[in-house]
C-alpha positions as CSV (number, residue, x, y, z in Angstrom):
1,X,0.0,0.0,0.0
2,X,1.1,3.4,-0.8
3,X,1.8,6.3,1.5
4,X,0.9,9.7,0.3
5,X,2.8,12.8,1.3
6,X,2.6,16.4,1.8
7,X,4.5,18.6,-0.2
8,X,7.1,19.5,2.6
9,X,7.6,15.7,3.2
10,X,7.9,15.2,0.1
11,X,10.8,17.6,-0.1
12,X,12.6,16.3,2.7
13,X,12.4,13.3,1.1
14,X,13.8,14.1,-2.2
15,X,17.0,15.4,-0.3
16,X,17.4,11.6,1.2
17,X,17.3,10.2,-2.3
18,X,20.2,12.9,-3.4
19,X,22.2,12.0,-0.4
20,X,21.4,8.2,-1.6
21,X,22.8,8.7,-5.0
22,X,25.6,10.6,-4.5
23,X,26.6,7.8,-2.0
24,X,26.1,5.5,-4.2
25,X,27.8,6.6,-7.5
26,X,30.1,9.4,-7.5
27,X,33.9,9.1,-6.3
28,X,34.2,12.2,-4.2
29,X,33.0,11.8,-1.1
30,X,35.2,9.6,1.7
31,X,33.8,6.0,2.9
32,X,33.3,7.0,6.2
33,X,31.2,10.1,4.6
34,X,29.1,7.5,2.3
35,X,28.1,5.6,5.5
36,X,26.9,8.6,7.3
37,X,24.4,9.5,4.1
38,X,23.0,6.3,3.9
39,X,22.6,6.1,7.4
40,X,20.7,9.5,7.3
41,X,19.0,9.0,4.1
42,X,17.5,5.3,5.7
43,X,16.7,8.0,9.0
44,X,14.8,10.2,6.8
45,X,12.9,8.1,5.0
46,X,11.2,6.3,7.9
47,X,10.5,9.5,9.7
48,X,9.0,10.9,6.6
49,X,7.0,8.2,5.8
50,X,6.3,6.8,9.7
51,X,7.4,3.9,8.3
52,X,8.6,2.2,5.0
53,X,7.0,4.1,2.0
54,X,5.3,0.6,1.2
55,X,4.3,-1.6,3.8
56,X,4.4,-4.7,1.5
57,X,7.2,-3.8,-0.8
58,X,7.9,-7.5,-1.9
59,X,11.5,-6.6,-3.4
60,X,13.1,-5.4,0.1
61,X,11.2,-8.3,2.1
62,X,13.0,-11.0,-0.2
63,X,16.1,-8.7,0.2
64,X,15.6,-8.5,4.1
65,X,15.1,-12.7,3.6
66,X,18.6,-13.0,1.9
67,X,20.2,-10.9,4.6
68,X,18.8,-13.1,7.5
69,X,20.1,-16.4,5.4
70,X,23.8,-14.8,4.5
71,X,23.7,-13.9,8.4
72,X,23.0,-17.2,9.5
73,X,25.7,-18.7,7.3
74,X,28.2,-16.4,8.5
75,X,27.7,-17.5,12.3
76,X,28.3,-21.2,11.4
77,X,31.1,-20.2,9.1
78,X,29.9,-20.7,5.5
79,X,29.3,-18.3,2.9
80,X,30.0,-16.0,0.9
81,X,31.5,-12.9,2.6
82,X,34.3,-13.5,4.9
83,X,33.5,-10.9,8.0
84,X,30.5,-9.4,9.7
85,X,31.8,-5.8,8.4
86,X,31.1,-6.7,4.8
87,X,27.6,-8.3,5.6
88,X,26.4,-5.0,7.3
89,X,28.1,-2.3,5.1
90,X,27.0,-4.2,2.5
91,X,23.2,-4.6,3.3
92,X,22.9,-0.9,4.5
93,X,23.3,0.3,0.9
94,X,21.4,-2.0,-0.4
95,X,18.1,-1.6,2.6
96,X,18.4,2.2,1.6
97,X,18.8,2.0,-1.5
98,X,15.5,-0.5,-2.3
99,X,13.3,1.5,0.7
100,X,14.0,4.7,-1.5
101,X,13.2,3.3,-4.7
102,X,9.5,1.6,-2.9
103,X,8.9,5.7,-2.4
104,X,10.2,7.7,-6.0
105,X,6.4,7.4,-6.6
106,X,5.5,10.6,-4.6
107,X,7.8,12.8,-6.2
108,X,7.0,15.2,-8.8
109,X,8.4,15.8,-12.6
110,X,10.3,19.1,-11.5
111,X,12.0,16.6,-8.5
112,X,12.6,13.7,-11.1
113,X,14.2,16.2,-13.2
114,X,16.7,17.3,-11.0
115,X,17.9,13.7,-9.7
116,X,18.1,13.4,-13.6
117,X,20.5,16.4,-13.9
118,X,22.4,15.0,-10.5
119,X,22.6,11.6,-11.9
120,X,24.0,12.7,-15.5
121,X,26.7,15.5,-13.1
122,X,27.7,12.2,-11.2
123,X,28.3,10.4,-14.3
124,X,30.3,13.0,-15.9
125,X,32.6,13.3,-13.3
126,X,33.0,9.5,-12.8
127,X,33.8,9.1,-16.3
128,X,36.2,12.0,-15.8
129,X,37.8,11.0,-13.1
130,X,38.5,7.2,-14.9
131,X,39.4,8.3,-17.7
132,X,41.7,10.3,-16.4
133,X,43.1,8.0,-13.9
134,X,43.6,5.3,-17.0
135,X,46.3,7.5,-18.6
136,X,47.7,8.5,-15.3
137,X,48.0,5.1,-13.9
138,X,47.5,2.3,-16.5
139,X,45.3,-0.4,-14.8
140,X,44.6,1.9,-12.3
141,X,41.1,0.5,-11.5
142,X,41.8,-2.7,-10.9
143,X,44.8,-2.4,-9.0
144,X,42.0,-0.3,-7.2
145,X,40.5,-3.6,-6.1
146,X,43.2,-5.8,-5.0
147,X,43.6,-3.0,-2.7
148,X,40.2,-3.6,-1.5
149,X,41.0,-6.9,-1.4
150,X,43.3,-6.3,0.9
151,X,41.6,-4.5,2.9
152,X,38.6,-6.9,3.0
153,X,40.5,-9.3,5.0
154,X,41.4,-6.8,8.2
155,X,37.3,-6.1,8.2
156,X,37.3,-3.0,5.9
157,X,35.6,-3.7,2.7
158,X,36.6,-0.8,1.0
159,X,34.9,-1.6,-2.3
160,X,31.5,-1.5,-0.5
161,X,31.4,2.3,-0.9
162,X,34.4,3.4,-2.9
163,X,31.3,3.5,-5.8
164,X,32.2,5.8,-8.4
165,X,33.4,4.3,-12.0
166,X,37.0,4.6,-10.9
167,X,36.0,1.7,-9.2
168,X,36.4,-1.6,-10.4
169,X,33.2,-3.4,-8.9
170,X,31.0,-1.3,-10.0
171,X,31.9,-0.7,-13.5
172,X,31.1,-3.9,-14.3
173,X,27.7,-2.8,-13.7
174,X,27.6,0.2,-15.5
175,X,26.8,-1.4,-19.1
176,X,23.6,-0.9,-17.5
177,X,23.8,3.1,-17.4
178,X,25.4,3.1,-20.7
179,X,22.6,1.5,-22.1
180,X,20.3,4.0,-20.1
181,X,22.0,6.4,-21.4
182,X,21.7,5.4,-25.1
183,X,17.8,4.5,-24.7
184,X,17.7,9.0,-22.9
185,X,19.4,9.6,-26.5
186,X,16.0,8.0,-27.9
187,X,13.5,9.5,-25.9
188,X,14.5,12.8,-25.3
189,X,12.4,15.4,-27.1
190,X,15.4,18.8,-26.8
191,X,17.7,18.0,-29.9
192,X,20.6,18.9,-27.2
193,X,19.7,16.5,-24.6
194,X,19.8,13.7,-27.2
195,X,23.0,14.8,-28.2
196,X,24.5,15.3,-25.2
197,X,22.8,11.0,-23.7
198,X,24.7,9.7,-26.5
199,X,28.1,11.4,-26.2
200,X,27.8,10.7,-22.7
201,X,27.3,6.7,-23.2
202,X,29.8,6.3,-25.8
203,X,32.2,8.0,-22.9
204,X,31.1,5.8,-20.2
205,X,31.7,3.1,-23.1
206,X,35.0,5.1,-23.8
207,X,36.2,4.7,-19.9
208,X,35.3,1.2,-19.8
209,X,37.1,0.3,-22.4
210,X,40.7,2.5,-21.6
211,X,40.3,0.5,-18.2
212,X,40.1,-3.1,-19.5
213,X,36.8,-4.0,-18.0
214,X,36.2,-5.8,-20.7
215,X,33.2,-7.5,-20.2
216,X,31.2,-4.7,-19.3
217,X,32.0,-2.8,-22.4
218,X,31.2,-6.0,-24.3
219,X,28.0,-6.2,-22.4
220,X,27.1,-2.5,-23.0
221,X,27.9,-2.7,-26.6
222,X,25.5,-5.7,-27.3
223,X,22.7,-4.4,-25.7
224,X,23.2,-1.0,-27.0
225,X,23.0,-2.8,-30.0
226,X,19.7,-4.2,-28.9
227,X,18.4,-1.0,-28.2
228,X,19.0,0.3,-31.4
229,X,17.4,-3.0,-33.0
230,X,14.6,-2.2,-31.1
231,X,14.1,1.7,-32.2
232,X,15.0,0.9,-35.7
233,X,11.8,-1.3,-35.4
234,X,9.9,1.5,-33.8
235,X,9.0,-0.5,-30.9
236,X,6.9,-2.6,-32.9
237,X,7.6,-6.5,-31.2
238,X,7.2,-8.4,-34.4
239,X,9.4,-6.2,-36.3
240,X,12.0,-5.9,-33.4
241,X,12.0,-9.8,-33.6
242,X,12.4,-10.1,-37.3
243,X,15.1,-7.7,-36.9
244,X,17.1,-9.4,-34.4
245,X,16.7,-12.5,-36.3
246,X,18.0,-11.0,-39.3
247,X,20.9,-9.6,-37.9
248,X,21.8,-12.8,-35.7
249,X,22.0,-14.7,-38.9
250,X,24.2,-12.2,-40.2
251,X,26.7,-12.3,-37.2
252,X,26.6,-16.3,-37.1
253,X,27.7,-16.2,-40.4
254,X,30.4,-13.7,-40.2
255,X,31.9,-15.4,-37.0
256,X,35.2,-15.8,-38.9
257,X,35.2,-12.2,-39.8
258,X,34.8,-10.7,-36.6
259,X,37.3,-13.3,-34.9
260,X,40.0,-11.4,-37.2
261,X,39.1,-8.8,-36.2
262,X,39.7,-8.9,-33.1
263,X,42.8,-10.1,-33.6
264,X,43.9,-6.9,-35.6
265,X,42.6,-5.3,-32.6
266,X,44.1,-7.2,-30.0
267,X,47.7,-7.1,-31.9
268,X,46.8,-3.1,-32.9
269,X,46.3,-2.2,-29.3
270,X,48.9,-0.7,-26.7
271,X,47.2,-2.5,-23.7
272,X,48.4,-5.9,-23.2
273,X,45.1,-6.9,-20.9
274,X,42.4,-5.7,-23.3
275,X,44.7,-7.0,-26.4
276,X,44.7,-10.4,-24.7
277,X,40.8,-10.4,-23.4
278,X,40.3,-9.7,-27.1
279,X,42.7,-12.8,-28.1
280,X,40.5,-14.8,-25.8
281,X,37.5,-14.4,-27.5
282,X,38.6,-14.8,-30.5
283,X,40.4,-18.1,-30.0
284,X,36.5,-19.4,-28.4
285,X,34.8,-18.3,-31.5
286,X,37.0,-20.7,-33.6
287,X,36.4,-23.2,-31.1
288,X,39.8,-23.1,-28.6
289,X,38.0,-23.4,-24.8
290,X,41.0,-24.7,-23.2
291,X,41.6,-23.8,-19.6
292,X,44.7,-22.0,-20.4
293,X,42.1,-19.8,-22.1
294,X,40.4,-16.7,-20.3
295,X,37.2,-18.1,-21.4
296,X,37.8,-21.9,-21.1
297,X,38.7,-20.5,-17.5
298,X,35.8,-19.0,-16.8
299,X,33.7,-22.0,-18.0
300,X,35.4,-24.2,-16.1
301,X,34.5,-22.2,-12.8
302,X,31.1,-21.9,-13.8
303,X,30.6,-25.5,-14.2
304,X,32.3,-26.5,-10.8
305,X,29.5,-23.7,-9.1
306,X,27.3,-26.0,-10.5
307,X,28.5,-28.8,-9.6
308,X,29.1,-27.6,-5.8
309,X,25.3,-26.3,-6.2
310,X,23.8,-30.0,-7.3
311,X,25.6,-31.4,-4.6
312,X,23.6,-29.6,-1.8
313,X,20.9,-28.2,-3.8
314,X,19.1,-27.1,-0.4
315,X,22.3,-25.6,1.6
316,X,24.8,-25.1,-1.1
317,X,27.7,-24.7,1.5
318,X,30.3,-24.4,-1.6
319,X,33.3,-24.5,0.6
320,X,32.5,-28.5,1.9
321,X,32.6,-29.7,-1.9
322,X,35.7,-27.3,-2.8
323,X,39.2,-26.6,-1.9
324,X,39.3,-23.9,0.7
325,X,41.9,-22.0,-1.5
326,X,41.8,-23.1,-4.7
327,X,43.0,-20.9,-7.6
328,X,39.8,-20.5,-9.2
329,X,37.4,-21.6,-6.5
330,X,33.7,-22.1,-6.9
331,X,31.6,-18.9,-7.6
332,X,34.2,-16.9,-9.0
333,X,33.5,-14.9,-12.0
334,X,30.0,-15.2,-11.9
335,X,27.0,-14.0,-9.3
336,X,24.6,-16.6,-9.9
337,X,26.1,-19.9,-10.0
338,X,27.6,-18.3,-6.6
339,X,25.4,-18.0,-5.0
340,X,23.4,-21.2,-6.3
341,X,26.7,-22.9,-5.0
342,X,26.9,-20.6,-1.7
343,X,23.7,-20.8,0.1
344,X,21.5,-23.4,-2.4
345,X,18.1,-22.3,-2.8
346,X,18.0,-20.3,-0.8
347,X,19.7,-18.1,-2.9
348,X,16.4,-17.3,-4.7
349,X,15.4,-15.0,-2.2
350,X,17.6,-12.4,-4.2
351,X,17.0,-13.4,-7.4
352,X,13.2,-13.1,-6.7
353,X,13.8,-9.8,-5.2
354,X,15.6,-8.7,-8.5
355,X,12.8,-9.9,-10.4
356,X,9.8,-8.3,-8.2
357,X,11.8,-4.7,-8.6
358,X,12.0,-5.4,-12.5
359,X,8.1,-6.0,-12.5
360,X,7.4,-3.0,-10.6
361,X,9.0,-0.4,-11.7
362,X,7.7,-1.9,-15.5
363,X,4.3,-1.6,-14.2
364,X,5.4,2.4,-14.3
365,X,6.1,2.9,-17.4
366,X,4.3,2.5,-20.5
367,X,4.7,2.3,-24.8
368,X,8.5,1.9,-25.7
369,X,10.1,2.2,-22.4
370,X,8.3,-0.3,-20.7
371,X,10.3,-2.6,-23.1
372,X,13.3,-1.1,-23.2
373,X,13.7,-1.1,-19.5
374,X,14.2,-5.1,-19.8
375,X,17.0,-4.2,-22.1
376,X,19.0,-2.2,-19.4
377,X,17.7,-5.7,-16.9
378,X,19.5,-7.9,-19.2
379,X,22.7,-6.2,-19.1
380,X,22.4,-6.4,-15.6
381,X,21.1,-10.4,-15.7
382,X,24.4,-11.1,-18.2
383,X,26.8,-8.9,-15.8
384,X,25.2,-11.0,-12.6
385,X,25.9,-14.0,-15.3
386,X,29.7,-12.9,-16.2
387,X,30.6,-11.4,-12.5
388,X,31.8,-12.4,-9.3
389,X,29.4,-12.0,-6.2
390,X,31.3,-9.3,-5.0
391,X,29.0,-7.2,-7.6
392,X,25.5,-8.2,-5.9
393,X,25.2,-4.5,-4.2
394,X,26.0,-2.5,-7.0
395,X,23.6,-4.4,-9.1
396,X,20.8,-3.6,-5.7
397,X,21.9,0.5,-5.7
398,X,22.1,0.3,-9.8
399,X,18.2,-0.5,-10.1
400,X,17.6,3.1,-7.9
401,X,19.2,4.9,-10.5
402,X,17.7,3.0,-13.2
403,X,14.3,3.5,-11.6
404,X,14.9,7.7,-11.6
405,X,16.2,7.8,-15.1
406,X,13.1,5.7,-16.7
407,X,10.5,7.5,-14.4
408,X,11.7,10.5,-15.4
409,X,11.7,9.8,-19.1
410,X,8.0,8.9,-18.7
411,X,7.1,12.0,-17.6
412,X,8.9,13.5,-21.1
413,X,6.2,11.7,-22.9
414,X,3.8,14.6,-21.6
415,X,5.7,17.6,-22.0
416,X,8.8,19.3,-23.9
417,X,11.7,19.6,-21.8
């Protein structure tokens, strides 16, 4: 059930969802700082509301399910994250985070507008800031993370908040916002807001890209690709279909083709990492999944998830059915046979809150969008698919961002901007 507000609660509210976002997404603020908005963003949206905006907001009770489950397998020493600190920094983002996004329904177009303009100032200076750091400091981002790594260990996950795209976590869940970003190029009416959503994804696309998070970019570029399948075909389903059909033909038949060519980029290119990611998937599409590949790698850790997962469907408990510190141990490089093989089915509870959120915020938003939307879900579903479990917040805080962009591109189907 939703709670309706007054206009002055409704204002104080709005400021908890701008401390929200800029906790989540841009690289300025300290961690310690980060903490302290989310805390008081969580503070004012329960005194605003005298509660949670919706009592029976299906997404955060699944999420709140999860929670309990990951915190019971902690205490018996099983799962996924290795201390308390990671559990609870972890979840506070994501509690806020999902409690603000049950309550962007009371705000207003003039509100939505401006968390547009905050979201699209954030991004710029994230994609600044990486790009910048990647000819500073080659690699810079993911030496960012063993860092974190580090840190992790001593009880400080520092990649919990350290948010911004100079961040390696959560780039890899910004093909997302760069397809958000190229639908906003679609749907804007002003000439120079279009312009200005597409240079802006082909940046965020640009960053990605100079920093070697590879499968991100890859992910961003095929659904981007989708996207513009789908506008070609004027959001028409059949034609969208006979489109994508068309042009999946196409690619399967040029397989050989585009496996040169990414050898002539991979051999063109100054960066050893993305030249050899690039190498990688060319030698799959002719067939070479050998574990010495980065692929055939991956593969083979996906497969032992799933084998860890069949073996105690009900508990999953990975780390009985694996070796404690294997190279590539179960659940690495991808969210959901993680936590399939972490915590069984009782994983679902996330999953189900993923899908619940999708549903809602569809039921929002009507004609193309409503469509489109899934596009920017399955860049998210493939990341959760391609990704470690270490991503599982950023794809929670991601879907508030999400939610603000597409609400706020309804509203441009009613007046000029």
């Amino acid at each position: 059930m939703e709670k309706t507000l007054s206009r002055k609660k409704t204002n104080i509210f709005f400021v908890a969802v701008v401390f929200s976002i800029i906790a989540s997404f841009s690289t300025m603020p300290p961690n310690i700082l980060k903490v302290l908005l989310y805390g008081l963003s969580l503070f004012i949206t329960i005194v605003v509301f005298g509660g949670l905006p919706q009592k029976r907001y299906r997404p955060l009770v699944l999420l709140f399910f999860f929670f309990i489950v990951e915190l019971v397998w902690y205490l018996f020493g099983y799962g996924h994250l290795g201390n308390f600190n990671s559990i609870v920094l972890s979840y506070l983002s994501m509690f806020t985070c999902a409690i603000l996004a049950s309550g962007l329904y009371c705000l207003n177009s003039k509100q939505l507008k401006l968390l547009f303009v905050l979201i699209i100032l954030i991004l710029i200076e994230s994609v600044v800031a990486t790009i910048v750091l990647s000819y500073l400091l080659p690699s810079g981002i993911v030496r960012f993370v063993i860092d974190s790594e580090r840190m992790e260990k001593i009880g400080i996950n520092e990649s919990i908040f350290r948010t911004g795209l100079v961040s390696y976590p959560i780039a890899h869940i910004w093909s997302a916002i760069l397809v958000a970003c190229f639908i906003c190029s679609f749907e804007c009416k002003n000439k120079l807001l279009k312009l200005f959503s597409l240079i802006l994804s082909f940046s965020i696309g640009y960053a990605l890209f100079k920093n070697t998070v590879t499968t991100s970019f890859l992910v961003g570029v095929m659904c981007c690709g989708i996207v513009l399948v789908f506008y070609l075909a004027k959001g028409n389903l059949r034609r969208f279909y006979l489109l994508s059909a068309l042009f999946a033909i196409i690619g399967i038949g040029s397989m050989t083709f585009i496996s040169a060519e990414l050898v002539n980029i991979a051999d063109a290119t100054d960066n050893r990492q993305i030249g050899g990611k690039f190498m990688a998937i060319s030698e799959n599409i002719e067939g070479d999944d050998s574990y010495d590949n980065q692929v055939g790698k991956r593969q083979s850790v996906y497969i032992k998830s799933l084998i860890c997962f069949v073996k105690n469907p009900i508990l999953g408990l990975a780390e009985k059915h694996d070796k404690p510190h294997a190279t590539n141990p179960a659940g690495d490089h991808s969210t959901i046979p993680d936590m399939l093989a972490y915590y069984g089915i009782f994983s679902f509870f996330l999953f189900a809150s993923w899908w619940t959120e999708i549903k809602k915020t569809r039921s929002n938003l009507t004609g193309k969008l409503n469509n489109s939307f899934l596009i920017c879900a399955l860049a998210i579903f493939l990341m959760a698919s391609l990704k470690g479990g270490f991503h599982v917040t950023y794809m929670v805080i991601t879907f508030l961002v999400l939610k603000v962009l597409f609400m706020y591109m309804e509203t441009l189907k009613y007046k000029r901007l």
